[in-house]
N, C-alpha and C positions, 0 to 999 in steps of 0.2 A: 807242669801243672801248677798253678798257683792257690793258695791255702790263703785263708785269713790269718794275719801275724800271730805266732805264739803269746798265749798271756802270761805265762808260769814262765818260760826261759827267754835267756836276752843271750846277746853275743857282748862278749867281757870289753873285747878291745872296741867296739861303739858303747860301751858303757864308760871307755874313758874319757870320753870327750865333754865339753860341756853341751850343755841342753840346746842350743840354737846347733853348734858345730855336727852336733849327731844329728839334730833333726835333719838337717840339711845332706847328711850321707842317707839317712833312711828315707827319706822325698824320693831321693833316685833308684832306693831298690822295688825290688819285687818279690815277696815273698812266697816261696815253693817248695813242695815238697818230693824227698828226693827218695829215690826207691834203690831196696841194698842192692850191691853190682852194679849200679851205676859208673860209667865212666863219664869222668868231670874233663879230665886234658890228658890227651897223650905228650908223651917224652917229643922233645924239639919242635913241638906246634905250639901255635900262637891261642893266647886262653883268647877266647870269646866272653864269655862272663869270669865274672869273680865272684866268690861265696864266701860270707861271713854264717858261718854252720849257728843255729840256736839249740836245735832237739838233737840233729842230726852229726856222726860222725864219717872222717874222712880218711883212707891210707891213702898212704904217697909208696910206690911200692915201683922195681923197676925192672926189668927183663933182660937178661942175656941169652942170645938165641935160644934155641928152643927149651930153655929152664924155664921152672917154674917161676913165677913173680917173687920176689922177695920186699918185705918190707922195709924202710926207711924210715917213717915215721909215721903219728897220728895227732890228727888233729880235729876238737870239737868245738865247744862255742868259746872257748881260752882264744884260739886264733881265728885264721883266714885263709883263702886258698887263694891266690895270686899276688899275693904281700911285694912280689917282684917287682911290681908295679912303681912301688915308692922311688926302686932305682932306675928307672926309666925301661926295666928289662920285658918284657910283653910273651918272654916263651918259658915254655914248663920244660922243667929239667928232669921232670918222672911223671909216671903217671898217678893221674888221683882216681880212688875207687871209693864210693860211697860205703862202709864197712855195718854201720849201723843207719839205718831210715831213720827220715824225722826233715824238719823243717829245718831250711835256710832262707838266708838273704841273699837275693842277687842281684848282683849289679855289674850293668856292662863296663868294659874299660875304657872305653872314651868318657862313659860317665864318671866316673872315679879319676880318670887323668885330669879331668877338668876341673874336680872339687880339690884335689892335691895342690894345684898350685896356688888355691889361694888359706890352706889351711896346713899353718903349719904344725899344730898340735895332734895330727892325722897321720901328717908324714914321721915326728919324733917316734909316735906309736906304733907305725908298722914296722919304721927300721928296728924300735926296740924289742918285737915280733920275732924279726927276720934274726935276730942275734937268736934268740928262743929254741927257734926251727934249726939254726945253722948248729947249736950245739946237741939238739936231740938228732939230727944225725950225726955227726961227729961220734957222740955217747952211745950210738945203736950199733954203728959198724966195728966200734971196739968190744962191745957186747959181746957179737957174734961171733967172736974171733976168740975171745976169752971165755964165758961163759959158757956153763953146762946149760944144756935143754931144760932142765927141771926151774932154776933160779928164772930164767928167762922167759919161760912160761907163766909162772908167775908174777912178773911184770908186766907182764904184756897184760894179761886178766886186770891187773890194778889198771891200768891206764884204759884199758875198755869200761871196769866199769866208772873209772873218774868219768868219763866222758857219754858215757850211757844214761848213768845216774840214775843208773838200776843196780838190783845185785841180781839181777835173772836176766841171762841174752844166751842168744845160740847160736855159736860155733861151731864147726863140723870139724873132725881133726885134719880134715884136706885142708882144709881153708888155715888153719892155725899152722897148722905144716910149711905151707907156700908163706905165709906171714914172716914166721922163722928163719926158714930158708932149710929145714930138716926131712926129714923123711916120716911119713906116716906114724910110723914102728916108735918112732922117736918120743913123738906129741903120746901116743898112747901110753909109752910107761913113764912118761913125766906127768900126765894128768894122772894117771893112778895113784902115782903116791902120792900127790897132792891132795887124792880123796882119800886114800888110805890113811892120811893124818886129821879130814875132819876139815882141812881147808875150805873144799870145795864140793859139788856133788856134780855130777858130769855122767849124763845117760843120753847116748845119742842125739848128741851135740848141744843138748840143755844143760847151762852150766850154772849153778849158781855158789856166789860168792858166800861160803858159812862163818870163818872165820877171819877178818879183812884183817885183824892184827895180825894173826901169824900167817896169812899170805904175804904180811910187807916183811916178814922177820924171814918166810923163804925166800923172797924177790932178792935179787942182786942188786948192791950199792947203785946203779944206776938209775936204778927208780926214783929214789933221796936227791941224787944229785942234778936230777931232772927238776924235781918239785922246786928245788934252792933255786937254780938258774931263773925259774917264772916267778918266784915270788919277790928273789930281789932286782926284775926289772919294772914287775909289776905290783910294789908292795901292798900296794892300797884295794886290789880286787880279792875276789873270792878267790881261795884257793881249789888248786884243781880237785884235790881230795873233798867230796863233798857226801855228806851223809845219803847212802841208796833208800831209795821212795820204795817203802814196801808194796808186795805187789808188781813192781813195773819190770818190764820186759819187752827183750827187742825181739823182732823176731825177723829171721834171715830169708822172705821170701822175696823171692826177684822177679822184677818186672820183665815180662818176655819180652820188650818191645827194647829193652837196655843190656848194654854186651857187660859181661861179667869180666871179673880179671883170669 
């Protein structure tokens, strides 16, 4: 479905570029709006388009037989969804699920392979991207291996709403569970005390963020050392922590005509 362009949000990494180099990425896109549960690429298929997210966020999340999907990472108007592209790789290595609605850029990959070879300030930026992504999974799989439920939930909430840029979205504890890669039971007594302490307020699957300093003071070292990694490839953008638009909120309804994760 295509949307007239966002005027309040831009995508960071077309914000690096100069003013002719961008304009000439945004000529070739088409901007659309993308509905939660959406699936963008499956695992070992060739992407068709590419998305530079504005409003809208992304998981990268991945399946082993008949488990639940687990998360890998997320990503909002900071990145890209096929960055692969720069190293001439054309396939998804997980699959992407629309996590929060809202508007993207889309552009096909022939379109984009054909602006890469003559812009090299394009290609520095997505490989400096792809370092981004390669260390928030890197950083997510030791997470999960070391981290309790509670700290990690926690994180996970900070990077939903950096990239929401709300403090009000709704998540179901199914959905945060499979995110995880935990059990239901899990997600419910690690949100509780997270409201128990005044963090957060979380009533059937409405979550809002009440206290964002001491949700980063429960969040695990991982959250910090995420923010570090983007800020010093990308010192000069906005950081991903960005003050929540009161009032705003996502909301998780799914298009029936798009497969969920």
């Amino acid at each position: 479905m295509s949307v007239a362009p966002p005027t309040s949000m831009t995508n960071q990494l077309l914000d690096c570029l100069p003013d002719n180099e961008r304009s000439s990425v945004v000529e070739q896109c088409e901007a659309v709006e993308l509905a939660f549960g959406s699936v963008l690429c499956e695992s070992d298929h060739s992407f068709r388009y590419l998305y530079f997210p504005t409003t809208c966020f992304i998981s990268l999340v991945t399946t082993l037989g008949g488990n639940h999907p687990l998360a890998l990472g997320l990503m909002g108007n900071e990145g890209m969804l096929g960055a692969t592209l720069v190293l001439g790789v054309n396939t998804a290595s997980c699959r992407a699920v629309v996590q929060g609605p809202g508007a993207a850029l889309r552009i096909s990959t022939i379109g984009l392979h054909r602006i890469l070879n003559n812009n090299q300030i394009l290609q520095r930026t997505l490989k400096h991207y792809l370092y981004v992504q390669i260390a928030q999974l890197t950083q997510n799989a030791a997470c999960a291996h070391f981290h309790d439920i509670e700290p990690r939930l926690a994180r996970w909430l900070l990077m939903t709403q950096d990239r929401a840029h709300a403090d009000h979205f709704h998540l179901t504890h199914e959905f945060l569970a499979d995110m995880l890669g935990v059990r239901r039971s899990g997600v419910t007594l690690a949100a509780g005390t997270l409201q128990s302490r005044r963090l957060i307020r979380y009533r059937r699957g409405d979550i809002t963020i009440l206290d964002r300093q001491g949700l980063e003071m429960a969040a695990c070292e991982c959250y910090d050392l995420l923010l570090k990694d983007h800020a010093r490839l990308f010192p000069s953008r906005t950081p991903l922590m960005l003050p929540a638009r009161e009032g705003s909120r996502l909301e998780s309804g799914q298009d029936e005509t798009q497969a969920a994760p």
